[in-house]
N, CA, C and O atoms as a Tripos MOL2 file, in Angstrom:
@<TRIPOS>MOLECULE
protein
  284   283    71     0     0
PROTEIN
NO_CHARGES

@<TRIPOS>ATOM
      1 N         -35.9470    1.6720   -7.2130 N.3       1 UNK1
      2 CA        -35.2300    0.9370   -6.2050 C.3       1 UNK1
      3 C         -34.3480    1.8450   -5.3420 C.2       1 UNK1
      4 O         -33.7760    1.3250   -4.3840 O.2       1 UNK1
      5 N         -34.1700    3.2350   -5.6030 N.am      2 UNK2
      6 CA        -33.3530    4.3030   -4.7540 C.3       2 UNK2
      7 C         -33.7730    4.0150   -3.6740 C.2       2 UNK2
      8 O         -32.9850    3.7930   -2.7540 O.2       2 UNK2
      9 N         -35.1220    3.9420   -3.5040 N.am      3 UNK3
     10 CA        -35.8890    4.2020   -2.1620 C.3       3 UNK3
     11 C         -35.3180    3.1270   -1.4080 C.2       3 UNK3
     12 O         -34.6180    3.4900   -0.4630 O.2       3 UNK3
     13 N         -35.4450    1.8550   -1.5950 N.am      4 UNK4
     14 CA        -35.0870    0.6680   -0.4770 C.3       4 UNK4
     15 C         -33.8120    0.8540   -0.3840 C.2       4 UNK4
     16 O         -33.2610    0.0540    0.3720 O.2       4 UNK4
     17 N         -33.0950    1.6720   -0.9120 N.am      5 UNK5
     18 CA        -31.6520    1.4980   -0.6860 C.3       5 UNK5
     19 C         -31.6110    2.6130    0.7760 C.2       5 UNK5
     20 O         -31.0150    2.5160    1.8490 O.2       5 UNK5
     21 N         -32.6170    3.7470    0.1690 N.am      6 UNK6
     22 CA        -32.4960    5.2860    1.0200 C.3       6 UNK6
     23 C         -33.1350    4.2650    2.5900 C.2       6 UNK6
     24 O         -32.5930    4.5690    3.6530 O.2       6 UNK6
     25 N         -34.0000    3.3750    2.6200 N.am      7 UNK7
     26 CA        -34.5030    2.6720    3.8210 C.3       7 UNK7
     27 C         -34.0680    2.1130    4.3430 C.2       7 UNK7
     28 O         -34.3530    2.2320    5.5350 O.2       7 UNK7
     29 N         -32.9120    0.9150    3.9440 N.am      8 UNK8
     30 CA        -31.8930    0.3860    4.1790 C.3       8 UNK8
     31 C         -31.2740    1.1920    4.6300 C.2       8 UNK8
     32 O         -31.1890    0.9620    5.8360 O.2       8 UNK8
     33 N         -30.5460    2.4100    4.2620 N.am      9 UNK9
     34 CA        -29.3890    3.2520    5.0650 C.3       9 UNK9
     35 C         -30.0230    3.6540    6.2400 C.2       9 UNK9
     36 O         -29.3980    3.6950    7.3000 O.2       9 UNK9
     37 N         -31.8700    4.1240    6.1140 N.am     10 UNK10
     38 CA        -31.9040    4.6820    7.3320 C.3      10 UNK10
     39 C         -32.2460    3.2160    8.5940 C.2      10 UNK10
     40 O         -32.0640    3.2480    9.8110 O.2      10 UNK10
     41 N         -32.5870    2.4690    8.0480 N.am     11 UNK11
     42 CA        -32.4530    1.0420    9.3250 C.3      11 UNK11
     43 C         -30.8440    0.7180    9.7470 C.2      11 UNK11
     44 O         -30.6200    0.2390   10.8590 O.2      11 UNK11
     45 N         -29.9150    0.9540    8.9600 N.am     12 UNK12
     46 CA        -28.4100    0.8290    9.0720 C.3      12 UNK12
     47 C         -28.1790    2.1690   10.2170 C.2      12 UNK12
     48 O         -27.6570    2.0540   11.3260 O.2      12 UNK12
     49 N         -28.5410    3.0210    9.8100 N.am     13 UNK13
     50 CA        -28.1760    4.0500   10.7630 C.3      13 UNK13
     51 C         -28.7020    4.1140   12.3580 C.2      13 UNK13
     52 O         -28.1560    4.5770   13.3590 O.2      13 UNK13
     53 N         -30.1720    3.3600   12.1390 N.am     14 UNK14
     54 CA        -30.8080    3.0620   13.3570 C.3      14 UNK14
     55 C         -30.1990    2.2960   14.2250 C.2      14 UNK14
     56 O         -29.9610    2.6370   15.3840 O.2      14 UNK14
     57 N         -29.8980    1.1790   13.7060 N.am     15 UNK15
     58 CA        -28.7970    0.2070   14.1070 C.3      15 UNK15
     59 C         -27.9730    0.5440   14.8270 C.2      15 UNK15
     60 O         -27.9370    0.0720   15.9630 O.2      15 UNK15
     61 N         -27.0520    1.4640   14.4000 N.am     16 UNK16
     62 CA        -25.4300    2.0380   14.9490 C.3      16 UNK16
     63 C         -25.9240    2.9470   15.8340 C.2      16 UNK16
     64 O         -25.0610    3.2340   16.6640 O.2      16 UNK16
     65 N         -27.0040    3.5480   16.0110 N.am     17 UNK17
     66 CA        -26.8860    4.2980   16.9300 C.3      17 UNK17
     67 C         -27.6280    3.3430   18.4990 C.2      17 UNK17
     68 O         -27.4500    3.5670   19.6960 O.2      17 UNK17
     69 N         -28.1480    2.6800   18.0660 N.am     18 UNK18
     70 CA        -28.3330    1.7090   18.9590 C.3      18 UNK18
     71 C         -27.2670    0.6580   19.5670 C.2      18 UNK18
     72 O         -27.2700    0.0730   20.6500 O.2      18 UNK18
     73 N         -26.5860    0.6320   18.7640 N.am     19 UNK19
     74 CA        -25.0730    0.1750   19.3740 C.3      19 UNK19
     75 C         -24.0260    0.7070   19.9810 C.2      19 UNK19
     76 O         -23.2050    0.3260   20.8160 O.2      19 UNK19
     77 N         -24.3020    1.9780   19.1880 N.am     20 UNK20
     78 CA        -23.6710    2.9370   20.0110 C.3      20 UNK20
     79 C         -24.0890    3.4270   21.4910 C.2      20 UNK20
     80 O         -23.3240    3.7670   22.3940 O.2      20 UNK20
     81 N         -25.6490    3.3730   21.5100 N.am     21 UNK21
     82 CA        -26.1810    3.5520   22.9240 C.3      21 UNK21
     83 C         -25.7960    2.2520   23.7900 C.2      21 UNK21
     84 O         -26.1530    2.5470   24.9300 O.2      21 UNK21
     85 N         -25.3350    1.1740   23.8090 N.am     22 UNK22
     86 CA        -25.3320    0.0480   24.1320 C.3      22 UNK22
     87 C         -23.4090    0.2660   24.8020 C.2      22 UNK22
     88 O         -23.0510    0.0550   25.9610 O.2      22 UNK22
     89 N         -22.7910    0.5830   24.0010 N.am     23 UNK23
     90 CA        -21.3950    0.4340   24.1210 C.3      23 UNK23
     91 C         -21.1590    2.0320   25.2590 C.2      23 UNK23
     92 O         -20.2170    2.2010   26.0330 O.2      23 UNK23
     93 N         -21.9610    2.6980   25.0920 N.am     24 UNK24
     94 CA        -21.7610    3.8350   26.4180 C.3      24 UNK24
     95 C         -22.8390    3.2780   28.0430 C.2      24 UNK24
     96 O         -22.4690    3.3770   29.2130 O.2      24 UNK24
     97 N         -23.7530    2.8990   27.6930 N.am     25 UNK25
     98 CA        -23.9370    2.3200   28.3960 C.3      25 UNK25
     99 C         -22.7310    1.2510   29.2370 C.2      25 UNK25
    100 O         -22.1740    1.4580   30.3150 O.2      25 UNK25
    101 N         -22.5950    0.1140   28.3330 N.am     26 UNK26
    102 CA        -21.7540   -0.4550   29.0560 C.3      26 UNK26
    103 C         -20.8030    0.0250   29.8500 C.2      26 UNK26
    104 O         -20.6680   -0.3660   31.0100 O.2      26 UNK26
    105 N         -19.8050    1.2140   29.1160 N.am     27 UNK27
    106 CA        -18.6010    1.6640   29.7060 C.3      27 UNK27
    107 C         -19.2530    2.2940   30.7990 C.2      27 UNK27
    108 O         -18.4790    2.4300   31.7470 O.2      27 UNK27
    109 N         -20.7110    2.8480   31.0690 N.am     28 UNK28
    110 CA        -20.9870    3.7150   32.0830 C.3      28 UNK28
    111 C         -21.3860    2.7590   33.3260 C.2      28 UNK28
    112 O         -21.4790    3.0660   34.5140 O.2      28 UNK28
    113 N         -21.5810    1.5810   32.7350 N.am     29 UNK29
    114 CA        -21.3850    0.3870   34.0550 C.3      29 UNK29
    115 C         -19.9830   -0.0450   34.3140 C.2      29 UNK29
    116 O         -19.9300   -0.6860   35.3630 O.2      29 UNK29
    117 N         -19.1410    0.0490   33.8830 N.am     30 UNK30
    118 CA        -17.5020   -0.3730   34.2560 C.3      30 UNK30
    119 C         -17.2510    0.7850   34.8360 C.2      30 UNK30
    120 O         -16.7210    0.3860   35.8730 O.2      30 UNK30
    121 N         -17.2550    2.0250   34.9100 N.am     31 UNK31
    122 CA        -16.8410    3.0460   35.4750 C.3      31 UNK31
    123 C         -17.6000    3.0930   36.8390 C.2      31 UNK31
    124 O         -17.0400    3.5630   37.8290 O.2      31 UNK31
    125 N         -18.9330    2.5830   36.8950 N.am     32 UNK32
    126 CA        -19.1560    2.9320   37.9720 C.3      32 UNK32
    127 C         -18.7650    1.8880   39.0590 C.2      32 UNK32
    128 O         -19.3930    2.0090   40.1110 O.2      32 UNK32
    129 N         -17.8410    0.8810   39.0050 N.am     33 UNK33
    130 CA        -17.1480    0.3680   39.6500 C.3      33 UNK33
    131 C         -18.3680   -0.5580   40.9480 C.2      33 UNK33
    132 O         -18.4240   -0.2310   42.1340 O.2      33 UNK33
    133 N         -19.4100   -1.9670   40.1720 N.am     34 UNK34
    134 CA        -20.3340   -1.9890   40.4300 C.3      34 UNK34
    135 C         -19.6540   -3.2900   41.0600 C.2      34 UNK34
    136 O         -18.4880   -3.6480   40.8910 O.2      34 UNK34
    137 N         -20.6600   -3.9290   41.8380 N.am     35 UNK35
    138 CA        -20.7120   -5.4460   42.1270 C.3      35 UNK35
    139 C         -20.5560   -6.3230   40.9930 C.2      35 UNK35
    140 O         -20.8960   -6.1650   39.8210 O.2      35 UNK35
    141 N         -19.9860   -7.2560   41.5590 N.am     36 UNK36
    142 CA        -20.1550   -8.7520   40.3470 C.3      36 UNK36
    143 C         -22.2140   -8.6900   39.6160 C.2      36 UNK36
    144 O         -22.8070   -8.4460   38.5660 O.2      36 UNK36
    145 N         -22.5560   -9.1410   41.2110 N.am     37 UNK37
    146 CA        -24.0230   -9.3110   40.4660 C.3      37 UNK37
    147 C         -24.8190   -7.7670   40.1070 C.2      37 UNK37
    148 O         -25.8910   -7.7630   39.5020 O.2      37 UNK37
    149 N         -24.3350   -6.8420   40.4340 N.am     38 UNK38
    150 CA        -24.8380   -5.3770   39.4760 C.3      38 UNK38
    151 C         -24.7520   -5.2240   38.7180 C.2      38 UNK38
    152 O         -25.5850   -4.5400   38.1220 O.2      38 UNK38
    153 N         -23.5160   -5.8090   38.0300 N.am     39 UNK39
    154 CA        -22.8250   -5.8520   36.4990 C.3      39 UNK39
    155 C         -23.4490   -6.2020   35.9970 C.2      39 UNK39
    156 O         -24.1610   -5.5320   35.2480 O.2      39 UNK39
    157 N         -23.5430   -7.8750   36.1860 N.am     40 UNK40
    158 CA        -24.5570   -9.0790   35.6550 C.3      40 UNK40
    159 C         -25.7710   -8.5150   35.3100 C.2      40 UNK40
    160 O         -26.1780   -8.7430   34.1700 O.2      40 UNK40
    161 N         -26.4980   -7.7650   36.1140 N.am     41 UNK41
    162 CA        -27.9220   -6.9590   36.1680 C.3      41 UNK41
    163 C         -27.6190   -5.8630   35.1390 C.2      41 UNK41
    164 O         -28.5180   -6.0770   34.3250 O.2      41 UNK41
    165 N         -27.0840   -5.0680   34.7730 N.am     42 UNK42
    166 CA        -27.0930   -4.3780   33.9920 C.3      42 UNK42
    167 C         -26.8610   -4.9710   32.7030 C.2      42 UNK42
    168 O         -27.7230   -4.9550   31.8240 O.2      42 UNK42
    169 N         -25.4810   -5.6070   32.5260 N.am     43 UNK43
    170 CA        -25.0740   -5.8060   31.6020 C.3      43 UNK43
    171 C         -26.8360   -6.5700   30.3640 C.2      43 UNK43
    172 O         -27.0270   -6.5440   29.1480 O.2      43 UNK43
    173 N         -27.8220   -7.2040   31.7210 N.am     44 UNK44
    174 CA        -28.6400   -8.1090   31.2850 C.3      44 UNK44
    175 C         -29.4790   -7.2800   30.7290 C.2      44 UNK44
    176 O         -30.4370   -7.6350   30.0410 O.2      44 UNK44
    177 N         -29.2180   -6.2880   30.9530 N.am     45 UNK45
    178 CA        -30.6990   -5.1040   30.8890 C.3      45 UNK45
    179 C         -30.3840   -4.5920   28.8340 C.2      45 UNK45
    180 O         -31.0900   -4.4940   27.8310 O.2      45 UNK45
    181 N         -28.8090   -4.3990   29.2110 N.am     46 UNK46
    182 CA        -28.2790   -4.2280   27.6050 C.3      46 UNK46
    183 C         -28.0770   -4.6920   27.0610 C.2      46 UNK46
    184 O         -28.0430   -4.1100   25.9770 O.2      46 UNK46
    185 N         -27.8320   -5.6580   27.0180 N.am     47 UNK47
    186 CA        -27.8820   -6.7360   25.9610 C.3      47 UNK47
    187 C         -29.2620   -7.1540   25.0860 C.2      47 UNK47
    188 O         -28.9900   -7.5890   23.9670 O.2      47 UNK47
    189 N         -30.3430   -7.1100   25.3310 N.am     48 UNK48
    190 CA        -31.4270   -7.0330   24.3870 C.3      48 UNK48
    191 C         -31.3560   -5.8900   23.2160 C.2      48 UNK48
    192 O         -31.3850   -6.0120   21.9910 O.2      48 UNK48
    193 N         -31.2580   -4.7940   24.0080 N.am     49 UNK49
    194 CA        -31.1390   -3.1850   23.1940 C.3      49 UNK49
    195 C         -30.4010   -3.8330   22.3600 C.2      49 UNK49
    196 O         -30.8110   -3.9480   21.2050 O.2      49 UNK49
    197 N         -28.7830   -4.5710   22.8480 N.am     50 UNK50
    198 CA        -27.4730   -4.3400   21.7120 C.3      50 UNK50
    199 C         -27.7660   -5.6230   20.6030 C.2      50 UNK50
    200 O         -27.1720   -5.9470   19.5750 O.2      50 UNK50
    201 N         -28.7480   -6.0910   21.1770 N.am     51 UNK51
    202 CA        -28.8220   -7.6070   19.8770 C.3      51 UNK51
    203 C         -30.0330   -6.9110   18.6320 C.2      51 UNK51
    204 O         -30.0710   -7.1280   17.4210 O.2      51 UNK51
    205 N         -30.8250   -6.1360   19.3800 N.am     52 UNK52
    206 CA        -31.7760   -5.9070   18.7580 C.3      52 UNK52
    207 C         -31.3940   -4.5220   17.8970 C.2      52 UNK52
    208 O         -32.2050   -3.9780   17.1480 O.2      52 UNK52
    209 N         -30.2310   -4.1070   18.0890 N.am     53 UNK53
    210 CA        -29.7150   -2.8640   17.5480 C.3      53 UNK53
    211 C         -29.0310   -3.5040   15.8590 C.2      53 UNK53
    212 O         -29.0640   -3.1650   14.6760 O.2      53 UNK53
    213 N         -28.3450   -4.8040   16.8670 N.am     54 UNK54
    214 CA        -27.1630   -5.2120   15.5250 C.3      54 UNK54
    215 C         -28.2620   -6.3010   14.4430 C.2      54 UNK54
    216 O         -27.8890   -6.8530   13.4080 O.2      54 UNK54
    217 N         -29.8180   -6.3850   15.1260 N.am     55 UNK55
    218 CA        -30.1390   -6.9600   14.1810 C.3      55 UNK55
    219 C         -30.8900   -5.7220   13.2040 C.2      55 UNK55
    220 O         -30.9580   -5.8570   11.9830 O.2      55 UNK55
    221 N         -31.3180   -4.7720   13.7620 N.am     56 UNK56
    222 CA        -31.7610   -3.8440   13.0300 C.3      56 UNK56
    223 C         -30.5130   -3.4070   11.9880 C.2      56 UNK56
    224 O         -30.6060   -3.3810   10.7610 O.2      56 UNK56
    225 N         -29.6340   -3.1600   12.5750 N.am     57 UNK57
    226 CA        -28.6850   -2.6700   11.1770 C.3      57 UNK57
    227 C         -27.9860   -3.9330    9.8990 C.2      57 UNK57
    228 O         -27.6130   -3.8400    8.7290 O.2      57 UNK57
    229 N         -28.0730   -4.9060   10.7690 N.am     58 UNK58
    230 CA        -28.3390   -6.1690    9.7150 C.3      58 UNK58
    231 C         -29.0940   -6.0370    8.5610 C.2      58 UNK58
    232 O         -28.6530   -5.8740    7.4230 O.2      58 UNK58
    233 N         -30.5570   -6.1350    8.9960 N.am     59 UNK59
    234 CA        -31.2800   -5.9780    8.0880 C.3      59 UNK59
    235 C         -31.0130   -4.7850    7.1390 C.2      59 UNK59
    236 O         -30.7970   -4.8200    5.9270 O.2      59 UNK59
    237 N         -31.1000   -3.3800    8.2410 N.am     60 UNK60
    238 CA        -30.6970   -2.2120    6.6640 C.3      60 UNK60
    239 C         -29.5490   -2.1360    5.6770 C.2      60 UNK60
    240 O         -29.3750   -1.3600    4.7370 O.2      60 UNK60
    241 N         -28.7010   -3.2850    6.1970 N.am     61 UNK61
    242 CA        -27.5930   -3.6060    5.2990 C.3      61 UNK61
    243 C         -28.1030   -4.3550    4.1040 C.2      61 UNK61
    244 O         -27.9350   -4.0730    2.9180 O.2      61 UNK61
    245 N         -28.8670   -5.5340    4.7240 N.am     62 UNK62
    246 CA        -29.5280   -6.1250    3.3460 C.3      62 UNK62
    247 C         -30.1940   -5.7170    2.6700 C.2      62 UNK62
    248 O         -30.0790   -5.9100    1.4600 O.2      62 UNK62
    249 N         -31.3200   -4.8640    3.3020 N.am     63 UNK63
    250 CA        -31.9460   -4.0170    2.3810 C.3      63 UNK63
    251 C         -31.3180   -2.9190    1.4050 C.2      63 UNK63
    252 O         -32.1250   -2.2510    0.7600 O.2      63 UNK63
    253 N         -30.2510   -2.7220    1.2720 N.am     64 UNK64
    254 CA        -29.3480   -1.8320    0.5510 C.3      64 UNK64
    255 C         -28.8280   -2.7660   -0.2580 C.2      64 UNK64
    256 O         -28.6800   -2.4490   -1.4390 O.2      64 UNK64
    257 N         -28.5300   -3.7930    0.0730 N.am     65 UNK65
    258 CA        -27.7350   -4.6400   -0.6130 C.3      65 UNK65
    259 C         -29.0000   -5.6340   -1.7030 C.2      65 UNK65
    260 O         -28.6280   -6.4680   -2.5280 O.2      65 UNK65
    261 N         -30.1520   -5.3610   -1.4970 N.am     66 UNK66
    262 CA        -31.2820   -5.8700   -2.4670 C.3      66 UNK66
    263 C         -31.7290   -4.8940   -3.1380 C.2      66 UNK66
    264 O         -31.9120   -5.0690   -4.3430 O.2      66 UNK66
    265 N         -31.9520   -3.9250   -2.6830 N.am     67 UNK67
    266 CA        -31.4590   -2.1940   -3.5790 C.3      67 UNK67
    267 C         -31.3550   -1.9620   -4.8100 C.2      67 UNK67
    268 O         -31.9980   -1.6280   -5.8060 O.2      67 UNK67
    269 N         -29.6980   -2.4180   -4.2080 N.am     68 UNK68
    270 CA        -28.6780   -1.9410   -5.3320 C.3      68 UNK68
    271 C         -29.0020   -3.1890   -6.2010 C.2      68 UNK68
    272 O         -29.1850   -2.9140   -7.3870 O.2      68 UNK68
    273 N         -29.1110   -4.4800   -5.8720 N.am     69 UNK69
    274 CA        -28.8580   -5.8360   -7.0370 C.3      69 UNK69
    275 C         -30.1780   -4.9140   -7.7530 C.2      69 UNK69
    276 O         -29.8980   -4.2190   -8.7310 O.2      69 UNK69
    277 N         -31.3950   -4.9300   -7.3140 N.am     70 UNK70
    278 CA        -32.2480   -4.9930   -8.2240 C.3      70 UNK70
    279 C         -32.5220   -3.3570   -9.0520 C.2      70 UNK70
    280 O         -33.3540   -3.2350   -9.9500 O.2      70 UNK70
    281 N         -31.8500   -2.4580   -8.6610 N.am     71 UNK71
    282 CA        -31.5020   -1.1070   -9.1090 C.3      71 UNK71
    283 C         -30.2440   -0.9100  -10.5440 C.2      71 UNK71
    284 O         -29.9330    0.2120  -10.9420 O.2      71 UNK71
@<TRIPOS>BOND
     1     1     2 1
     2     2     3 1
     3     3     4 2
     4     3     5 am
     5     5     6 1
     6     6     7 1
     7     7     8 2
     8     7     9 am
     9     9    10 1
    10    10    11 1
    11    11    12 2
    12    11    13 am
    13    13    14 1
    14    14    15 1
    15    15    16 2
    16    15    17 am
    17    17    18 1
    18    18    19 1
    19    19    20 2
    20    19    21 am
    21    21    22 1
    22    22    23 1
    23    23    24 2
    24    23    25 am
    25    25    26 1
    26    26    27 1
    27    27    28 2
    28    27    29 am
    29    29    30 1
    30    30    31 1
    31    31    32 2
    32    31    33 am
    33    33    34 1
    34    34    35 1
    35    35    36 2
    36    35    37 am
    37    37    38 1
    38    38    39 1
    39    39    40 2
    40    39    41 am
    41    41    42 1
    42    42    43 1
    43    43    44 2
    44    43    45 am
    45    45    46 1
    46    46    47 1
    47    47    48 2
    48    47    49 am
    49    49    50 1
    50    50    51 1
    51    51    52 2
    52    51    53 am
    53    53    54 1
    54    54    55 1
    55    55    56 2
    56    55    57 am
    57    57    58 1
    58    58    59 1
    59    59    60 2
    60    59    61 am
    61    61    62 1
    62    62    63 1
    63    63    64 2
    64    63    65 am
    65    65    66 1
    66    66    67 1
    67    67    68 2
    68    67    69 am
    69    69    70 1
    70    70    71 1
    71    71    72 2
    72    71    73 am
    73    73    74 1
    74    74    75 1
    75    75    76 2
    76    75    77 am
    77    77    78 1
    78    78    79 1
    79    79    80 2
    80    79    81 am
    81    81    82 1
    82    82    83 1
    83    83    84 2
    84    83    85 am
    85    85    86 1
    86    86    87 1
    87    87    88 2
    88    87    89 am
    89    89    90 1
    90    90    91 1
    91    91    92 2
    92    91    93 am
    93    93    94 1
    94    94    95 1
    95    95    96 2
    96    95    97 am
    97    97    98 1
    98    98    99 1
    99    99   100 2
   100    99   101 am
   101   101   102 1
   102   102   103 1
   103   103   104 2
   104   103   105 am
   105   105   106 1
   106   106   107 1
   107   107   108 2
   108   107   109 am
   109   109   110 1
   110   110   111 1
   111   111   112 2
   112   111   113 am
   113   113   114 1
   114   114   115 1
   115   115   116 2
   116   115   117 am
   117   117   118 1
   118   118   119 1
   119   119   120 2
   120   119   121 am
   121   121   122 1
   122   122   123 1
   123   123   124 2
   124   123   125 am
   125   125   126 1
   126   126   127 1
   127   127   128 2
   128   127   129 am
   129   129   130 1
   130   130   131 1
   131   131   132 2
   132   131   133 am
   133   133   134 1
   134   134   135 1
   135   135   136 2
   136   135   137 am
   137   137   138 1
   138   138   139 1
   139   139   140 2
   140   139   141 am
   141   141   142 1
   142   142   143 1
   143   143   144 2
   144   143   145 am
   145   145   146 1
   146   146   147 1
   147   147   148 2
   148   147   149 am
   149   149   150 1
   150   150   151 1
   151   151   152 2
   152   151   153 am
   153   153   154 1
   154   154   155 1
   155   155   156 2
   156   155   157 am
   157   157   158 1
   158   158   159 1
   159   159   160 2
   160   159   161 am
   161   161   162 1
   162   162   163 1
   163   163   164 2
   164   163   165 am
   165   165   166 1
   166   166   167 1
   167   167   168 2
   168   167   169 am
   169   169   170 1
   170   170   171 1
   171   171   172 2
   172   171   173 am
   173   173   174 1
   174   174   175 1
   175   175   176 2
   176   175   177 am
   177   177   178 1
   178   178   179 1
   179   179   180 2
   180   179   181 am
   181   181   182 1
   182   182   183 1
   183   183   184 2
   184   183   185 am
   185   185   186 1
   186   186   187 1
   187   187   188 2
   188   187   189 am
   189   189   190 1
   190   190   191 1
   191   191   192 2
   192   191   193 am
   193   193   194 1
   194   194   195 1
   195   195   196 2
   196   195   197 am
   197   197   198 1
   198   198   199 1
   199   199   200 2
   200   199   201 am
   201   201   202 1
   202   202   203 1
   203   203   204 2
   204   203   205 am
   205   205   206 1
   206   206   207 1
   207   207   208 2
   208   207   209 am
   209   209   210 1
   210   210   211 1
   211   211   212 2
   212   211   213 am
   213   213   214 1
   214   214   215 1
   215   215   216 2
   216   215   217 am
   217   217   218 1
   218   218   219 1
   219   219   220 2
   220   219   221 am
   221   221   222 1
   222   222   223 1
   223   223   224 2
   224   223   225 am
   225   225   226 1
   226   226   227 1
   227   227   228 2
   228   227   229 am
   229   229   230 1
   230   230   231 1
   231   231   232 2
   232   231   233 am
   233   233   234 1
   234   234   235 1
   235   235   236 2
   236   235   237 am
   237   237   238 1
   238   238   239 1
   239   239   240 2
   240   239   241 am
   241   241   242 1
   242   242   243 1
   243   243   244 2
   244   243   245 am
   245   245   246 1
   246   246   247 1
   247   247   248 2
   248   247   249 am
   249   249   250 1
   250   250   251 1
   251   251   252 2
   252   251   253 am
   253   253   254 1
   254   254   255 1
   255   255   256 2
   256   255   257 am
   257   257   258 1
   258   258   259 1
   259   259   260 2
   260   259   261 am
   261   261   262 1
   262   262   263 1
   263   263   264 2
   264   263   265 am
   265   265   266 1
   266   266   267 1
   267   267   268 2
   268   267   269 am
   269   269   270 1
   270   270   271 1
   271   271   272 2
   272   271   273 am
   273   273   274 1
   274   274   275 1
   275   275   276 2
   276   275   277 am
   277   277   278 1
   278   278   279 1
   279   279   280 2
   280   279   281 am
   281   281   282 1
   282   282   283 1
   283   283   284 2
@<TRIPOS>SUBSTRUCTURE
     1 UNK1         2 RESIDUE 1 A UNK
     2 UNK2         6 RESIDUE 1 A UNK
     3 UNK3        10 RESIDUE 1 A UNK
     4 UNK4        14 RESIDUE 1 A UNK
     5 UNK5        18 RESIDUE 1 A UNK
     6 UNK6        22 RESIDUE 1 A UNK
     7 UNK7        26 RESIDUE 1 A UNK
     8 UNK8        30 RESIDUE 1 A UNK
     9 UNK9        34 RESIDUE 1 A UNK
    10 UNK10       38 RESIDUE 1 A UNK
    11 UNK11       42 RESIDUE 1 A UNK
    12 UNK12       46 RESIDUE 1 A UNK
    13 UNK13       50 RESIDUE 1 A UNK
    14 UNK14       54 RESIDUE 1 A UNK
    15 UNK15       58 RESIDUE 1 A UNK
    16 UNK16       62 RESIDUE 1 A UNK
    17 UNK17       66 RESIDUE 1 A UNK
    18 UNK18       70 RESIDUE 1 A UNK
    19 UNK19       74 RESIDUE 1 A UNK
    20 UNK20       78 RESIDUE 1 A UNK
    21 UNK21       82 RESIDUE 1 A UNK
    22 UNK22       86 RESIDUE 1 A UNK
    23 UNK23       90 RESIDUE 1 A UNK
    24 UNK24       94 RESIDUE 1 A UNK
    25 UNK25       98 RESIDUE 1 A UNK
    26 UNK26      102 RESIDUE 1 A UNK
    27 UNK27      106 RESIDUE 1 A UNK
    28 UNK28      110 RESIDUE 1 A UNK
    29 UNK29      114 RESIDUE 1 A UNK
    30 UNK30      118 RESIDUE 1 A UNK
    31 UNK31      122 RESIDUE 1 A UNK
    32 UNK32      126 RESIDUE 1 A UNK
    33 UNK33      130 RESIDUE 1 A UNK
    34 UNK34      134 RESIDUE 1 A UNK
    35 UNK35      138 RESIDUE 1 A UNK
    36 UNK36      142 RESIDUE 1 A UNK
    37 UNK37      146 RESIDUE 1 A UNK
    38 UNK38      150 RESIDUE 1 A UNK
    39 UNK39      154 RESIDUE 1 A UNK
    40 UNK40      158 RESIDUE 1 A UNK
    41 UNK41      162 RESIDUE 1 A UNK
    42 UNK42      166 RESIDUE 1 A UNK
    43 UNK43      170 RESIDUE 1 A UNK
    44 UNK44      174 RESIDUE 1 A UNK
    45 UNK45      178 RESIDUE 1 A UNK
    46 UNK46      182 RESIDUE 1 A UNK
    47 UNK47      186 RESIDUE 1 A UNK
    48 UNK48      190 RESIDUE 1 A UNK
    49 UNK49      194 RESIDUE 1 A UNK
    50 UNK50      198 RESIDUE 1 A UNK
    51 UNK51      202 RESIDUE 1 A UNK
    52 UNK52      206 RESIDUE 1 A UNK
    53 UNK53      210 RESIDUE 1 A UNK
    54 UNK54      214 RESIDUE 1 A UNK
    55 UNK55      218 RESIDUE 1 A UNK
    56 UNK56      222 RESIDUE 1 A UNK
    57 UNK57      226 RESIDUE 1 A UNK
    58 UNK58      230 RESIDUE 1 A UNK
    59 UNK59      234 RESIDUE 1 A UNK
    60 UNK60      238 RESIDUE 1 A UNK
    61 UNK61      242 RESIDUE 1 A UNK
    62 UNK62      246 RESIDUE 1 A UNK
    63 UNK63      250 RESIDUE 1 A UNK
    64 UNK64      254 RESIDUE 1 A UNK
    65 UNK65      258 RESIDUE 1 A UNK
    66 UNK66      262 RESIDUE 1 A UNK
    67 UNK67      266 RESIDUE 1 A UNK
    68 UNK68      270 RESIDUE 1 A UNK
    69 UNK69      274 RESIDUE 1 A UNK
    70 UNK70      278 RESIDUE 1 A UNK
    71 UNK71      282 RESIDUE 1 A UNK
């Protein structure tokens, strides 16, 4: 059971860095001091990445956390 735990961390890690790409992104649309509806347009563009980031590290959380119960 090491292993699903070692898979879990690496989907957890996938995760955060995908959130992390998501949260520089964003700030790199507030800085650039955009339109109302440019914002809107971007912001729309990141928000898939950032849902699909926090569901990926979701999951490698659980998978660590089914891991360890059954380890």
């Amino acid at each position: 059971m090491e292993m699903v735990v070692w898979i879990g961390a690496a989907l957890s890690v996938i995760g955060l860095i995908g959130i992390g790409y998501s949260v520089v992104m964003v700030t790199r649309a507030k800085r650039a001091n955009l339109s109302d509806a440019d914002m809107r347009a971007r912001l729309a563009k990141v928000l898939p990445i950032n849902l699909g980031a926090l569901g990926v590290s979701v999951l490698g959380l659980m998978t660590v956390a089914v891991g360890i119960m059954l380890g």
